[in-house]
C-alpha positions, 0 to 999 in steps of 0.5 A, a space after each residue: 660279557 663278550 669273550 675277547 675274540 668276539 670284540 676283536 673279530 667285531 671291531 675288524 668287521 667295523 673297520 672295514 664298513 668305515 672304509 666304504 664311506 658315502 663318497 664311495 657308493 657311485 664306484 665299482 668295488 672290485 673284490 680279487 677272487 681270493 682262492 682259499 688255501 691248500 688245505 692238508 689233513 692233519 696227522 691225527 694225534 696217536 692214541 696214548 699207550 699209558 696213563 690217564 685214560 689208557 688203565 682205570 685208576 691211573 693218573 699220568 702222561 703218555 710217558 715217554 721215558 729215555 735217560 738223558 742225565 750223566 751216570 756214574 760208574 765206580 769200580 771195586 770199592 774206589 769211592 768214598 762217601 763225599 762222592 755219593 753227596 757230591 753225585 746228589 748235589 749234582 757235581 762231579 764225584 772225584 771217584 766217578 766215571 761219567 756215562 753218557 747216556 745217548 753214546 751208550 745208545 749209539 754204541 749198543 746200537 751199533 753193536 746190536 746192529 753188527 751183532 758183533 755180541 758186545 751188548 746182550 740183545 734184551 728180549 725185555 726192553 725197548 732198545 732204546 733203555 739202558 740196564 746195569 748190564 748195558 753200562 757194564 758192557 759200555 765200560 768194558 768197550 770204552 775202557 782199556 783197563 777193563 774188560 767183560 765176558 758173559 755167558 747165558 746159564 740156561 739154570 739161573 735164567 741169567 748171564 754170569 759175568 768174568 771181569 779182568 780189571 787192571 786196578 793199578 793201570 800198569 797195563 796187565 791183569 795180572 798184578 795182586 788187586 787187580 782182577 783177571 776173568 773174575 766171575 764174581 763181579 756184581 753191583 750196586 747203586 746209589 738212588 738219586 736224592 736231590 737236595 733231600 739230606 735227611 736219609 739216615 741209612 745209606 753208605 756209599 755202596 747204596 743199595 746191593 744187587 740179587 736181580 738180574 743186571 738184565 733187569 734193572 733200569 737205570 734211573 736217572 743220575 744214578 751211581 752204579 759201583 761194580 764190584 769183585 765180591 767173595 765167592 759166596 756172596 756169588 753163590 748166595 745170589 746163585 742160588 736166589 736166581 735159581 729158586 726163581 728161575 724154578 718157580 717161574 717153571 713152575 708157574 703155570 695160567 689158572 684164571 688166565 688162558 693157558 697161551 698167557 706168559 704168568 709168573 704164580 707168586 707164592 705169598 702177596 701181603 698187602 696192608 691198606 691205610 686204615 685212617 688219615 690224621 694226626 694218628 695215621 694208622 694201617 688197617 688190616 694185612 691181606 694176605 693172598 696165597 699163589 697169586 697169577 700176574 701177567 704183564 699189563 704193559 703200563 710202560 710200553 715206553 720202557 717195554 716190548 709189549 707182554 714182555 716184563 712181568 713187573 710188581 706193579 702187573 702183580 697188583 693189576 692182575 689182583 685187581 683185574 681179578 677182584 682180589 683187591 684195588 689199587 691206583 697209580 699216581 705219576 711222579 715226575 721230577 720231584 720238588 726235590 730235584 730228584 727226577 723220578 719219571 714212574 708210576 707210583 702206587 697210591 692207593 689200596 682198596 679205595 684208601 689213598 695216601 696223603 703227603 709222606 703216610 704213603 705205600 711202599 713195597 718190595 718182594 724176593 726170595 723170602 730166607 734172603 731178604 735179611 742179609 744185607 745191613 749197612 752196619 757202620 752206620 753211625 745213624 744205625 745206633 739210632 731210632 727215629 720215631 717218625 711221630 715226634 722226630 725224636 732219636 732213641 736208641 736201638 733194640 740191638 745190633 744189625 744182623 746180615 748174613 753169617 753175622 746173628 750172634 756172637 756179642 751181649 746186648 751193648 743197647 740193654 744192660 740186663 740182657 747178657 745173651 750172646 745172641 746179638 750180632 758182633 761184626 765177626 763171621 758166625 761159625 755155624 749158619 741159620 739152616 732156615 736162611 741156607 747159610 754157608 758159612 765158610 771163613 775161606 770163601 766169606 767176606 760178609 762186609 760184601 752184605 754191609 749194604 741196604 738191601 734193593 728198595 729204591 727200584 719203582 714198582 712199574 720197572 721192578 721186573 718179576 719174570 722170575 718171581 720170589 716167593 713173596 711180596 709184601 705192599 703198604 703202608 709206610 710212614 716217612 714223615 720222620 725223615 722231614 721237617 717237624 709236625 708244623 710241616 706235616 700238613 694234609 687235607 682235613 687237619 684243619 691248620 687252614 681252611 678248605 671250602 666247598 665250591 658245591 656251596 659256592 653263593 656266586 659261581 663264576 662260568 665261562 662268561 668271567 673274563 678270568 675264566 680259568 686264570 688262577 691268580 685272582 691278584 691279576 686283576 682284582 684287588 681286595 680294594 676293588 672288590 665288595 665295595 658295596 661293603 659285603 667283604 668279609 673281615 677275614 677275606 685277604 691274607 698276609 702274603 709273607 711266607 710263612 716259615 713253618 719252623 717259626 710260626 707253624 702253618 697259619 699266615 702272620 697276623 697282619 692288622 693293617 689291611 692295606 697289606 693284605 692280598 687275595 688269596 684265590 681259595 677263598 674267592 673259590 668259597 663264593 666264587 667257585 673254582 673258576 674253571 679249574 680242572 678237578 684233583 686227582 685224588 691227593 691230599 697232602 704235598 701237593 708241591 711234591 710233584 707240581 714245581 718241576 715237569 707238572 708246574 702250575 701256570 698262572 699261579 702267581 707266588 706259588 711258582 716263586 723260589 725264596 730264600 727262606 731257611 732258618 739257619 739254613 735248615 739246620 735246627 736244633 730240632 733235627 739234627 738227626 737229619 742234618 749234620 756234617 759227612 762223618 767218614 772215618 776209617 773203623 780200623 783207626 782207634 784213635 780217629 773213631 773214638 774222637 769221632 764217637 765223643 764228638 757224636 755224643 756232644 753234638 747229637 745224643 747222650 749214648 754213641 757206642 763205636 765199639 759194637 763192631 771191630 775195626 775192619 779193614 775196608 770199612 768206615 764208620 759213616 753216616 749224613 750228607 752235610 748241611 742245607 746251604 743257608 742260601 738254598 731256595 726253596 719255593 714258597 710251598 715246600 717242607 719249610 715254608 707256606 705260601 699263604 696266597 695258595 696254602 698247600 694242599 688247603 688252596 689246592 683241593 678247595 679249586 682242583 676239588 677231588 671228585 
């Protein structure tokens, strides 16, 4: 078959041999001298810097990341748990004060240029990313209530901060609550979760700070909470910054040359998958001991050149050294809304992760990983198990720092030891854990946070390096929708077929030769009439919800109703030009609906109201349920709270493990899921049965 560029140059060509026509031969035809356009050099396309290409076992873009989205700071504790739902749900929290993002780069820009010393020049980041220190620096600039001076301390290998915070606007710092050249001012922030409302564990504060504001990116629609602590949360932190700063002295190049910046970290852990299925297991943990990393520059978008040591150049340098090997898969804005815009790890030693049985990580200084806990939780009472979804209780109450004991076991009837935590400061700390626990300079509500998680492994800067790091496996599939939607390549709920045994492949003589969508030109009427269909070729085209029937089509008997679904022309046909996999297996829909979008896929691009209830079932209502925020210190408020919990989600609920506490609320969940909400047809909650994810998907974009 002629292409259709081929048929259109021809029947041009045709036109003009009608034009000269028998009447015509006995007259001169002058043909003008056409002279041929200018013609530059095209400008060559820049080599990519990162992804697909530049690093072995990297699959991604040539990113080019630069925040563009309104971030939201928060001063000393003035937020409230309705703020963070609202900043997710993408309105304005009440308590929030926007950023935007390019006046903050046009500011410190300016400022970098008069050196004027407003901003901190960053030996680490381009100059265009913008740091929690940047944001810091922003507010003391643009607002008259605030104001910041710092300070380099050569020990730490960091700046300290002073902040004057004029908390009740009267024009002065001088007034009780207001802060006046306060050096113990510090953050946190709130990660970004879209329309994801089935986390269990944040508190508003989110995750706190012991890195460097220096170092940590700001990613896009965050909240960031600065804040005034006790002194000896700011000494705690200290003395983390200095065991690292003295390990980084002490880190010195073995296997690289003795010119390469390295950082040696003590301790890497490092558990692969072991097997994929309904009983996802972890293989064996790899420990390694004094572990040399140098920077590889996965993200010169982010990064002057050999400039950060990340927890993503640990694993590279264990790779390049032999020790182990990884790959990086690149997320970008995510099915959820949440825009990512980072490599993520997704494979160990050859074994990949599938849908939500992925890798995590995380690293520090190992006696201080332990001290935060976002106690007044009410889901903190609460046990997921991330196979069957079902809630169980808790072994004992949640530790932080100088808070070990003091209280018997409130879970466990027969244990009468006063060695669970009570919410009150501990007289004598853990030595192991360095802990000071004096009552005049300690407020251990300031560790009533998640510890810092949610940092990507690609920005996560280990300049000054902790003395361990653990990666591996990490099962999240109980924080979604039930078994029906745990659905990954091989668990045999839809068909995949091989295209290597393709009968009748198609080539690039097809006229659809790379069109996905089969249904634009072929139907199941039209196709086979020579009677060679086979009977379960077509499928309903109705999506599928998985909280009704699970992850197979609707039956349909009347076969008029049936349509193509290209996966299993691919059975015969091949994949008709469709580009290969790049190795997932599970979720497919997780990252491709927003930036990596697919193209002339029909119905896989179409967004449904398509919710039971809303979303919200009688099957997780750990997940979902209404924003509880009451005050620990009202009695009579946090006991209708504890009964109304107990009605409404699981027989046992104690708010009385912990004493009311000034400052403090018993907190927990983000509301419900709109019963309107749109979803695509491949989501958590329902299948596209003319592309089935990841059945559709691996069967034409097959995984080499």
């Amino acid at each position: 078959m002629m292409n259709a560029k081929l048929l259109l140059v021809t029947a041009l060509v045709g036109s003009l041999v009608v034009g000269c026509s028998d009447d015509d031969d006995d007259k001169t035809v002058s043909v003008p001298e056409v002279n041929p356009p200018e013609t530059s050099t095209p400008e060559s396309t820049p080599e990519p810097a990162t992804g697909t290409g530049v690093f072995e076992n990297v699959w991604g873009p040539d990113v080019k990341f630069e925040l563009n989205t309104t971030l939201y700071a928060y001063l000393d504790g003035q937020l409230d748990r309705q703020d963070m739902v609202d900043q997710f749900q993408r309105k304005t929290p009440a308590n929030g004060i926007a950023i935007d993002p390019e006046k903050l780069r046009q500011a410190k820009s300016a400022s970098l240029e008069a050196e004027d010393g407003l901003y901190i020049v960053s030996e680490m980041f381009n100059d265009n990313q913008i740091t929690f220190a940047d944001a810091l620096m922003y507010l003391s600039q643009t607002r008259t209530d605030f104001h910041v001076d710092y300070e380099w301390d050569d020990s730490l290998k960091t700046y300290l901060w002073e902040v004057s915070y004029d908390k009740n606007g009267d024009g002065d710092f001088d007034d009780e609550g207001d802060s006046k050249a306060d050096p113990n001012w510090y953050a946190t922030y709130m990660i970004d979760f879209g329309e994801f409302r089935r986390e269990l564990f944040y508190e508003p504060s989110g995750e706190a700070l012991y890195m460097r504001l220096e170092t940590v990116l700001i990613q896009p629609n965050s909240g960031l909470h600065f804040r005034s602590y006790s002194p000896m949360m700011t000494k705690r932190r200290q003395s983390v910054h200095k065991f690292q700063a003295e390990l980084k002295a002490a880190s010195k190049p073995s296997y690289y040359d003795d010119d390469t910046d390295v950082i040696v970290v003590p301790m890497v852990s490092v558990t692969p998958i072991e097997t994929l299925g309904d009983e996802t297991m972890s293989g064996e943990m790899l420990m390694f001991q004094n572990v040399e990393a140098r920077s590889h520059n996965l993200r010169p978008d982010i990064f002057k050149k050999d400039k950060a040591i990340t927890r993503a150049d640990v694993l590279l340098s264990m790779r390049e050294q032999g020790l182990i090997d990884v790959g990086y898969s690149f997320w970008g804005t995510l099915e959820s809304g949440v825009d990512i815009q980072h490599f993520l790890l997704n494979e160990i030693n050859g074994v990949r992760g599938s849908g939500v049985h992925g890798y995590g990580g995380n690293t520090g200084v190992s006696w201080a990983m332990a001290d935060f806990a976002a106690k007044y939780l009410v889901s903190q009472q609460t046990e997921l198990n991330n196979s069957t979804g079902a809630l169980t209780s808790v072994e004992s109450t949640q530790a932080t720092y100088c808070d070990h004991v003091g209280q018997s076991n409130p879970y466990d009837p027969s244990d009468n030891s006063l060695d669970h935590p009570d919410g009150i400061i501990d007289e004598v700390g853990i030595a192991a854990l360095f802990e000071d626990c004096d009552p005049e300079l300690t407020d251990i509500t300031d560790w009533y946070a998640d510890q810092e998680a949610h940092i990507f492994g690609d920005v996560w800067v280990m300049n000054y390096p902790g003395d361990m790091m653990w990666v591996g496996h990490i099962n999240m599939y109980g924080m979604y929708a039930p078994a029906e939607s745990q659905r990954w390549a091989g668990d045999e709920k839809w068909p995949i077929y091989d295209t290597k045994d393709a009968v009748k492949p198609l080539d690039e003589q097809h006229f659809g030769w790379g069109v996905a969508d089969c249904g634009n030109c072929h139907s199941l009427d039209g196709i086979h009439v020579d009677g060679d269909i086979a009977d379960g070729l077509g499928v309903n085209p109705t999506p599928v919800s998985i909280l009704d029937t699970g992850v197979q089509s609707y039956p349909e008997s009347d076969r008029s109703k049936l349509v193509v679904a290209p996966f299993q022309c691919a059975e015969c046909h091949g994949g008709n030009g469709a580009p290969a996999g790049h190795g997932e297996t599970g979720r497919c829909f997780w990252c491709h609906s927003e930036d990596f979008e697919p193209t002339g896929h029909g119905t896989i691009n179409s967004y449904i109201t398509k919710m039971y209830e809303g979303g919200n079932t009688p099957t997780i209502p750990n997940r979902t349920y209404e924003v509880v925020d009451v005050d620990s210190n009202d009695a009579d408020a946090v006991a209708a709270l504890e009964a109304k919990l107990q009605q409404d989600l699981v027989p046992w609920m104690d708010l009385s493990i912990y004493p009311g506490t000034e400052g403090v609320s018993w907190q927990g969940y983000w509301g419900y899921y709109p019963d309107d909400m749109k979803v695509r047809t491949n989501s958590d909650w329902t299948t596209d049965p003319v592309y089935p994810d990841p059945y559709a998907c691996v069967t034409c974009h097959a995984n080499d």
